[in-house]
N, C-alpha and C positions, 0 to 999 in steps of 0.2 A: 521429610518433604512437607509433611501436613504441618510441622512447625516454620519452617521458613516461608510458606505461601502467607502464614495469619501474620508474622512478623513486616513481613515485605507490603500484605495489604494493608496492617494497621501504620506503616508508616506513609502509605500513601494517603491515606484517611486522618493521619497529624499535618502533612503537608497540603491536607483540601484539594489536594488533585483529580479528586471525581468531579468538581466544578470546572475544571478546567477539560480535562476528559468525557465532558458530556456537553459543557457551554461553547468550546472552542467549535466543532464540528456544529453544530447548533447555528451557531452566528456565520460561518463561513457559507454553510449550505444555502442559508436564507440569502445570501450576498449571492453565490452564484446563480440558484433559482429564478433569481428575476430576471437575469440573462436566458432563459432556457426557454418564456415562455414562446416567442415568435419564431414560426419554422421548423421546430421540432419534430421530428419523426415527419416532413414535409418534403425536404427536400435534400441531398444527397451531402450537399457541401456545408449549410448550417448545420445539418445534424453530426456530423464528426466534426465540427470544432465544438457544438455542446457537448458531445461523448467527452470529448477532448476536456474539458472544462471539469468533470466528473473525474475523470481519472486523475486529471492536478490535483484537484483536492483531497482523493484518497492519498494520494503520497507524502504529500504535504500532512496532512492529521501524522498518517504512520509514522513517518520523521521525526512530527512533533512530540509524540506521545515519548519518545525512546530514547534521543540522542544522547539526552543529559542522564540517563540510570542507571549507568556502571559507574562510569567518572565520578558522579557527584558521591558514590557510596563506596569509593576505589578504596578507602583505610578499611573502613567496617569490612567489606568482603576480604580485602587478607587477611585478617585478622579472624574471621569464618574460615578459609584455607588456612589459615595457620593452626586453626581452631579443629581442624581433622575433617570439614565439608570438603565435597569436591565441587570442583566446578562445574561439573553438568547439573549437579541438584541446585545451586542459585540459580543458572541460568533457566534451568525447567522451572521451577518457580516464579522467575519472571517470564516464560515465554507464556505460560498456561494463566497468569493472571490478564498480561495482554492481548491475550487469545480471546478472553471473554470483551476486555473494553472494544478491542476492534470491531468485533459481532455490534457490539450495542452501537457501535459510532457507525457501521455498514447500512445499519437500519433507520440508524437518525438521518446521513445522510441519503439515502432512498425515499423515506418517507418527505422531507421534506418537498427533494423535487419531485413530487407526485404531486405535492399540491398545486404546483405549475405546469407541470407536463400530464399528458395522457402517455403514460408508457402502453406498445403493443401488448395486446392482449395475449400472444399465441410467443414464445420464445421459439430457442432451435432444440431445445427438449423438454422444456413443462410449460402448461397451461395450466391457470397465468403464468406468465412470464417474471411475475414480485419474486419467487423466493429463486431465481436463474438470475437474476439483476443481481439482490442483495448478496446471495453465494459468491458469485463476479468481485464486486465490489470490497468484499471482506474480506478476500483473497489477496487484492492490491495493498489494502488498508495495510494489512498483516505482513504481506513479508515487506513493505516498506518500514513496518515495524521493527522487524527483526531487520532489517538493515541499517535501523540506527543503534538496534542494542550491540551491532556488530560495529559500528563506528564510533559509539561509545564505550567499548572495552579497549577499541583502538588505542585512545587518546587518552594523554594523562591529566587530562583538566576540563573545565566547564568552558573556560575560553575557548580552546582549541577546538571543543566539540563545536561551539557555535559559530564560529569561525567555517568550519568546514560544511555546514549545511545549506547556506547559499549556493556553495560549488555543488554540492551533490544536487541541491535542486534542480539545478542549471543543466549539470549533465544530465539529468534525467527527462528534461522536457525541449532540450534541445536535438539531443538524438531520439527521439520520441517516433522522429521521421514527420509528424504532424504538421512543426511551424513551418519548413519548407524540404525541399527534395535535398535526399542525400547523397553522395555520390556512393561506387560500390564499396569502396573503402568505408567510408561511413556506417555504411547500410549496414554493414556488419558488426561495426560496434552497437547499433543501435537494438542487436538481438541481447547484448547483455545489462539492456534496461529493465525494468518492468513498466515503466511507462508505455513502451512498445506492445509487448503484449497483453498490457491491462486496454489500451485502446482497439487492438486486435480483438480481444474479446466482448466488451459493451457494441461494438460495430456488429461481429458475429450474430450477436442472441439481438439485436436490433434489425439486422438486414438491411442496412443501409443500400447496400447496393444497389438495392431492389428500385432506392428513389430518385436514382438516377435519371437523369430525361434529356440532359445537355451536354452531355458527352460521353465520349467513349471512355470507359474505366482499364485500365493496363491491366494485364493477368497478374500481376503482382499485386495487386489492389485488391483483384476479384478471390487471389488466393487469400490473404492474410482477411477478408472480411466474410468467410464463406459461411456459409449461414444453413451447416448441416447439425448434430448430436457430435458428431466425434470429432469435430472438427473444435468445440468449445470444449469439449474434456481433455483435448491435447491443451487445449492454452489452459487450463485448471492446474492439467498434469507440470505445466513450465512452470506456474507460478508457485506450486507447490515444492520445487525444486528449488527456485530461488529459496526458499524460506530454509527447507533443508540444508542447503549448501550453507549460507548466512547460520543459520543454528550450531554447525559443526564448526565452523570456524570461528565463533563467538565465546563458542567454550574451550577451543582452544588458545586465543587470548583473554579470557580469563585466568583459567589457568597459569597465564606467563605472571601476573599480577602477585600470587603466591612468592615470587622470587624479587620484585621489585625492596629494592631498599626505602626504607623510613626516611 
């Protein structure tokens, strides 16, 4: 394992991808942030379309960071399964090295919108509220992560991969539930986004509700943004599951790669 992690990092380190992995989230946060400063934690409706804005771009980085990393290395990895690796150990080796970029890209992005926003001081379980934010946030980052390593063992090319990434964007922020109301049909697909529960949760540990003043909020509003401790470790405990579920089936179409013809 400790050999395929230094192989796997030192080809990312010939293909200068920690500049991209550090710059990309870097430049987008700063683009979003200047939308963040007015009304922020003010008022009930600007502040979940900025949450809203924060969780785009967790998924979008995660996306970005993963889609193209099976396909683009589909020979070399059979050729590893052929070689007597199993698929779980390339995949753990790329899950546990993207584990660390998303952490550092969770932090770049927080950090950045702190220089525009005043985040609440008090979360819905630590005070301050920075390391209940960035936990949140690298949560999203990550299994958006692991759901492009799983859409990238999908596909058998770099076209097809980026090809499909627009569409997954799409479904992700369109059932989001955010840009408008869904019907009940909907509503239900929109539980197997993370987009849904990454904005369930920054509303949570935010308390949005609370800034309410101009209307009455639906119990379904009041449910999905409730703003207790265990009400945020259930959406941890989802997001956590996406990543598992995405992880087991990732290694199981790796594995199918093994059998692919030259």
């Amino acid at each position: 394992m400790g050999v395929i992690i230094k192989n796997y990092v030192k080809n990312l380190k010939n293909e200068k991808s920690h500049y991209i992995f550090i710059g990309f989230p870097l430049i987008i946060s700063l683009c979003v942030g200047l939308t963040l400063r007015d009304k922020m934690f003010e008022n009930y409706t600007d502040t979940r379309s900025r949450l809203f804005a924060i969780v785009c771009i967790a998924i979008w980085i995660g996306l970005f960071n993963s889609v193209l990393e099976i396909c683009k290395e589909r020979s070399s990895i059979k050729m590893d399964l052929d070689s007597g690796f199993r698929a779980s150990e390339l995949f753990i080796s790329r899950f546990l090295v993207h584990a660390v970029i998303c952490l550092f890209q969770a932090i770049i992005i927080f950090v950045i919108c702190t220089i525009f926003v005043d985040f609440p001081k008090e979360g819905a379980i630590m005070s301050p509220s920075a390391i209940e934010y960035m936990l949140s946030i690298f949560l999203i980052t990550f299994s958006a992560d692991i759901m492009g390593l799983l859409i990238s063992s999908l596909c058998p090319s770099n076209d097809i991969a980026n090809r499909s990434l627009p569409f997954i964007l799409m479904v992700q922020f369109i059932f989001s539930g955010q840009l408008f109301e869904l019907g009940d049909t909907l509503d239900k697909v929109s539980k197997f986004t993370i987009s849904k529960w990454g904005m369930d949760l920054l509303g949570s540990i935010g308390n949005i509700t609370d800034l309410n003043s101009l209307m009455v909020l639906e119990q379904d509003v009041l449910d999905a943004f409730e703003y207790t401790s265990g009400h945020v470790i259930q959406l941890w405990g989802i997001l956590i599951l996406f990543i598992v579920i995405f992880s087991i089936l990732s290694i199981l179409f790796i594995n199918r790669i093994k059998f692919e013809k030259k």
